[in-house]
Each structure stands twice: as C-alpha cells, then as structure tokens.
C-alpha positions as CSV (number, residue, x, y, z in Angstrom):
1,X,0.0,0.0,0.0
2,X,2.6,2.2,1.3
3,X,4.3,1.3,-2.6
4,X,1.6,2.1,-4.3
5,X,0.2,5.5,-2.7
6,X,3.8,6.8,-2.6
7,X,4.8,6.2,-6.7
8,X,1.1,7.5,-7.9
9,X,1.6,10.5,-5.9
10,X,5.1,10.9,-7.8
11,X,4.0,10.5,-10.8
12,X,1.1,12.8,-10.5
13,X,3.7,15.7,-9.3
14,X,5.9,14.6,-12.1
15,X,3.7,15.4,-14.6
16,X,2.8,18.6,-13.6
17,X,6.0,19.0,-16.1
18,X,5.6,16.4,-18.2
19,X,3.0,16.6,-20.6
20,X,1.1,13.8,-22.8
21,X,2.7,14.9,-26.1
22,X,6.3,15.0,-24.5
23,X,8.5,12.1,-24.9
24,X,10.0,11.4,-22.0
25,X,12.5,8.8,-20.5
26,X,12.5,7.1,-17.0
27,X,16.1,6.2,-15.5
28,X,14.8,4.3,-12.5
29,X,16.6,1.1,-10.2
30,X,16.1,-1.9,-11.4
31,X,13.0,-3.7,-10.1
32,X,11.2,-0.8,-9.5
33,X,7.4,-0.5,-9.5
34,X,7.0,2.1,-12.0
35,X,4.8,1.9,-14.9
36,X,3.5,4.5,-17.1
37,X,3.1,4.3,-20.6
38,X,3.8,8.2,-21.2
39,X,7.3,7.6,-20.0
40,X,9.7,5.5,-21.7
41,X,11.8,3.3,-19.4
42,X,15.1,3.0,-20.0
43,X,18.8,2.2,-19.5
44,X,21.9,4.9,-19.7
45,X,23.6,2.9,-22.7
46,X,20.0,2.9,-24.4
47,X,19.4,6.8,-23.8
48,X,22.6,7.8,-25.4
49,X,22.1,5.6,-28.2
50,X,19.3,8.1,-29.3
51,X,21.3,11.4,-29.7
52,X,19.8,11.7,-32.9
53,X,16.4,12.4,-31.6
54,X,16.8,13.5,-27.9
55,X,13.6,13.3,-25.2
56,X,12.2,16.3,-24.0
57,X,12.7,15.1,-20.6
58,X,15.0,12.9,-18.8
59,X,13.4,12.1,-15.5
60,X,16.3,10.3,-12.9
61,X,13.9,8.5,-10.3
62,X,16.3,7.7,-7.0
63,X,19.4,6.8,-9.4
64,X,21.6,9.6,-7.4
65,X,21.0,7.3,-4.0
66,X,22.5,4.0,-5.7
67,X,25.1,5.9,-8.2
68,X,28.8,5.1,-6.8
69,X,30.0,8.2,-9.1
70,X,27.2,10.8,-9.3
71,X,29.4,13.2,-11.3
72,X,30.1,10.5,-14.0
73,X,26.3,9.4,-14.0
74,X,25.3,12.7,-14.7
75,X,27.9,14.1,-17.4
76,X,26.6,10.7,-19.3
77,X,23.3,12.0,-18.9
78,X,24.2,15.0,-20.8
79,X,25.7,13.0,-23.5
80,X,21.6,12.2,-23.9
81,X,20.8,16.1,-23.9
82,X,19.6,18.8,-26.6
83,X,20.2,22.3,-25.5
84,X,15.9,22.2,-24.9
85,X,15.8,18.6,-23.0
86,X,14.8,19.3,-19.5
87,X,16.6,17.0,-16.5
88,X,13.6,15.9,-13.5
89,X,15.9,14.2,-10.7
90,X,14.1,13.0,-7.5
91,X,16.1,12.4,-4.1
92,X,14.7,11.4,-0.9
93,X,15.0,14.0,2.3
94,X,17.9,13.1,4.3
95,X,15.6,13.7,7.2
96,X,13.9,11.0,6.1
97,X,16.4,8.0,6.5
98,X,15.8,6.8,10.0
99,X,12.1,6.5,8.8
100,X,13.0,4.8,5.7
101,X,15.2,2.2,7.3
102,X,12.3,2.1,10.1
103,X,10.0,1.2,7.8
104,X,12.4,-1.5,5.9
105,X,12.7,-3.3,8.7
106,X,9.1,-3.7,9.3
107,X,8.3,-4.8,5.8
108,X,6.5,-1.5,4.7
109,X,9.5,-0.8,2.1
110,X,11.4,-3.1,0.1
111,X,14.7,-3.4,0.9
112,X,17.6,-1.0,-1.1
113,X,20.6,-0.5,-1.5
114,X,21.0,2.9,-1.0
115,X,24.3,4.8,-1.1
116,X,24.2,8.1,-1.1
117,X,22.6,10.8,0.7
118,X,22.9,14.4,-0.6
119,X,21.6,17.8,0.1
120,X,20.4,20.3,-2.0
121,X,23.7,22.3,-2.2
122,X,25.3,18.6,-3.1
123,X,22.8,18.2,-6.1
124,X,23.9,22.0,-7.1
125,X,27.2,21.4,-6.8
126,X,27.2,17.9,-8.9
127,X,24.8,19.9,-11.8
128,X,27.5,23.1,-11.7
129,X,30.3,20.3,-12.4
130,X,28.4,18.6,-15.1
131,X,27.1,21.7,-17.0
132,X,23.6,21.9,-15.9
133,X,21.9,24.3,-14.1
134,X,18.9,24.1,-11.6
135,X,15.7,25.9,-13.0
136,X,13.2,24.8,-9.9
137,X,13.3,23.1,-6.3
138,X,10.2,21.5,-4.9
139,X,9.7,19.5,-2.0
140,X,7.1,17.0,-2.2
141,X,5.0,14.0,0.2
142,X,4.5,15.1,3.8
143,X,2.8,11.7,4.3
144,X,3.6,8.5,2.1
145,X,1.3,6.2,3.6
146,X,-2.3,5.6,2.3
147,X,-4.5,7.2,5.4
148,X,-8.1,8.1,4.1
149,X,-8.9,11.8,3.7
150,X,-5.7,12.8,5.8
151,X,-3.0,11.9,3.8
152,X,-4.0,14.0,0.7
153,X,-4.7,16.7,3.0
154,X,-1.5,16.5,4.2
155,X,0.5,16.3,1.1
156,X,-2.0,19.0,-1.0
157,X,-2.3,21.6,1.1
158,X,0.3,21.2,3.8
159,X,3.1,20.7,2.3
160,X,3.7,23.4,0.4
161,X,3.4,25.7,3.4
162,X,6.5,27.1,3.9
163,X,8.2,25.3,7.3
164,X,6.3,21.7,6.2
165,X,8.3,22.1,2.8
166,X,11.1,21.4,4.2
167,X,10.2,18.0,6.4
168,X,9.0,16.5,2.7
169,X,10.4,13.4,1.8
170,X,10.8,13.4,-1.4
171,X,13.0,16.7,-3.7
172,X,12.1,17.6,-7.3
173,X,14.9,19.3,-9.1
174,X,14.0,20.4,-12.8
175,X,17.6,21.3,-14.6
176,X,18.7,22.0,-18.0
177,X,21.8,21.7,-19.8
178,X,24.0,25.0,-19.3
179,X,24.0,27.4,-21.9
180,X,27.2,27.7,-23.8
181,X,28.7,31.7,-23.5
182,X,30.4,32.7,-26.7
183,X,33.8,34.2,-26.1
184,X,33.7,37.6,-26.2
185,X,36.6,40.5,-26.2
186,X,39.4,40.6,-23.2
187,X,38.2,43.2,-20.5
188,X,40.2,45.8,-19.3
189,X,40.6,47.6,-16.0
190,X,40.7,50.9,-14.9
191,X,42.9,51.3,-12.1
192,X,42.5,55.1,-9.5
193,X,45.5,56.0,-7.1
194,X,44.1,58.5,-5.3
195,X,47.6,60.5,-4.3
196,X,48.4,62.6,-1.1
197,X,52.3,63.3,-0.5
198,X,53.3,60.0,-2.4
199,X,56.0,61.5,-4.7
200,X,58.4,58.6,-3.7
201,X,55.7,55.7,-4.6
202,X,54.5,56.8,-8.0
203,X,56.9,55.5,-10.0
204,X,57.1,52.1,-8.2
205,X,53.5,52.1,-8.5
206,X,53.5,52.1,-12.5
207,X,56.4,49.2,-12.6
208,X,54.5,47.0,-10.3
209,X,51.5,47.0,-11.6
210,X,50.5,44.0,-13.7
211,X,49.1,43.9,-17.4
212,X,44.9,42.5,-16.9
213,X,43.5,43.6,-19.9
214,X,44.7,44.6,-23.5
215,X,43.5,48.4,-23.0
216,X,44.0,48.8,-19.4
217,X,44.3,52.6,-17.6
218,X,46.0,53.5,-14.7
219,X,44.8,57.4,-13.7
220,X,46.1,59.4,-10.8
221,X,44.6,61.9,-9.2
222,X,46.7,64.3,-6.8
223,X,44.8,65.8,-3.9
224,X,46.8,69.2,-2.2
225,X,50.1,67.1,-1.7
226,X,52.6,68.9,0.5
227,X,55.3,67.3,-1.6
228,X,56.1,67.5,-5.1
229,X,53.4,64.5,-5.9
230,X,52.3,66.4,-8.7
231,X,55.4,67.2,-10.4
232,X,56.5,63.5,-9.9
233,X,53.6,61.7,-11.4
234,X,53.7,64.3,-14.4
235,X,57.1,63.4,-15.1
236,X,56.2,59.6,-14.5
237,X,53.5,60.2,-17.0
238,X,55.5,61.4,-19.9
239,X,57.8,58.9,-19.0
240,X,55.9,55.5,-18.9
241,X,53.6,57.1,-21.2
242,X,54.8,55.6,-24.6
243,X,54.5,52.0,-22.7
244,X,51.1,52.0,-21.3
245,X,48.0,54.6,-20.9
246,X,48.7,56.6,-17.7
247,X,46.0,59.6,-16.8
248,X,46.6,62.2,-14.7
249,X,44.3,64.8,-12.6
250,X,44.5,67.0,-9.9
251,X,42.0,67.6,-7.6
C-alpha cells in the first residue's frame, strides 16, 4: 500500500511538467514498480544511443541514491541532452532516512541499496560540475502512507506551506543543460590611485602593476600634496607614457 500510494503520488507531481505529447525517459533502479506508458523506461547505454532524436525530458527517479559516481552518472546524462531537453531528478530527504530504514525493517519498504545521501547544495554542486543548471526546487509528500482523507490533506495543502516544505520526503529538481557563452573581447581595467604626498611611490606604483586587460588605464589623481606629488607623477607620465596609458588629474 505504502508502494503504491507513494509512486502514484510521484507520478502525479511529475507530470505537472511532463506533458502527454512529450517524450519522455525514466532512469529508474532496477525492479522498481514504476509503470506508465507516457514515459519511456530506459537504460543509460539505451538513452545515449538516441542522440539523434533526444527526449524532451530525462526524469532520474532515486538513481543519485544507488550511483557510486554521481558526477560521471550525470555528465553521461548530458551526453543524452539537446540544449531544450529538461533534467527531472528526485532524491529522498535526508531527514527521512531513520524512517525509511524504520520502515524497511518492518516490511513496509522493500529493501535498497542505497548509497548516497545528498543535500540540495550537493545536487547544485554535482549539476554546476556537469554543466547543468537548476531551473526549480520543490519539495514534495508530507505523508507516504495511504491514510483516508488525511493523507492527501497533508500532502495538498500542507506541504507546500512554507516550514512543512522542508520536512517533505521526497525533492524535485527540474535542470537543464548550461548554456554555452560565446567568447567575447578581453576586458580591461581601470585602475584610480588617489595621491596625497606620495611622490616617492609613484613610479614604483607604474612598474608593479601588472598587465589585466589589453586596454588597461592607470589614472592618478593628486589631492593638495605637500610634496612634489604632482610634479613626480607628471614626469612619471611622460615617461611611462609611450609604454602604457597613464591619466593624470589634480583635484
């Protein structure tokens, strides 16, 4: 019961993105109970055999909890993605694990293998590394057991209050792959020494300072120096001038 109840509730939330006319593919564990004919179930290797006509949605049920290698797993996954295929991974709650292996050992659940156990800023960080990018974060199933008029209660119109979101069991993360940036021209920097009775700096100041950008600036401005600040960064500025673009104001 408790089987059933929780993977129709899934699959209702799930296709809340996925439409009818989508095609879709399900990477799920092996053995389990998920049917639906508007999904097509299969394997990695089977996935990225199909580059030539790539789903409009990928949706990873629970593979990230029996994945040794979650990076790898996922930069395969991209290998099966068009700039417009959208990524639907579910994770369980890590809150939830005593309950889960609670309810394993009563029967309730069918014994897994799980592995891993990741957070929300774990999932970001393996999609950053794999050149996706998180679009929307939902949590999802405040009660996974069947109970009559209470459960859907709790998991309609509780959980998506805003301190029962985050005791849901189960995460949906929609991603898609990253956009690729075209290179675009070198920026350059403008750097401002504000100078006050530094007449024995300025010149150091114009050797040390490192090339950043092909056009970069380096501008003084002299503020009532009791020195001769002015006169040295005039001269430092006809100097250096030929070599690099050097500005000079007084205020």
């Amino acid at each position: 019961m408790i089987r059933r109840y929780f993977y129709q509730k899934l699959k209702s939330y799930i296709h809340l993105f996925v439409r009818d006319n989508d095609s879709a593919v399900l990477l799920c564990p092996e053995g389990e109970d998920w049917s639906d004919p508007t999904m097509m179930r299969s394997t990695l290797e089977q996935c990225r055999q199909q580059q030539d006509n790539p789903p409009d949605y990928i949706v990873i049920q629970g593979m990230v909890h029996y994945e040794r290698d979650i990076q790898s797993f996922l930069n395969q996954v991209h290998t099966c993605c068009a700039p417009s295929t959208r990524l639907i991974i579910t994770y369980y709650s890590s809150l939830w694990r005593p309950f889960l292996l609670f309810a394993t050992a009563l029967g309730l659940r069918r014994r897994t293998p799980e592995q891993n156990w990741v957070s929300h800023e774990d999932m970001e960080n393996f999609l950053l590394l794999t050149d996706f990018e998180p679009v929307r974060l939902e949590g999802k199933v405040l009660c996974p057991l069947w109970i009559p008029l209470l459960s859907d209660f709790l998991n309609r119109f509780i959980a998506p209050l805003p301190f029962f979101r985050s005791l849901t069991m189960v995460n949906i993360l929609v991603a898609r792959p990253r956009a690729e940036v075209a290179a675009g021209p070198a920026p350059s920097v403008s750097v401002v020494v504000a100078a006050r009775n530094e007449a024995g700096n300025i010149e150091g100041i114009i050797r040390r300072l490192p090339r950043m950008g092909p056009d970069d600036e380096l501008i003084f401005v002299e503020g009532h120096s009791q020195d001769n600040t002015w006169e040295t960064i005039q001269a430092a500025a006809e100097k250096y001038g030929a070599a690099r673009l050097i500005r000079i104001a007084q205020q």
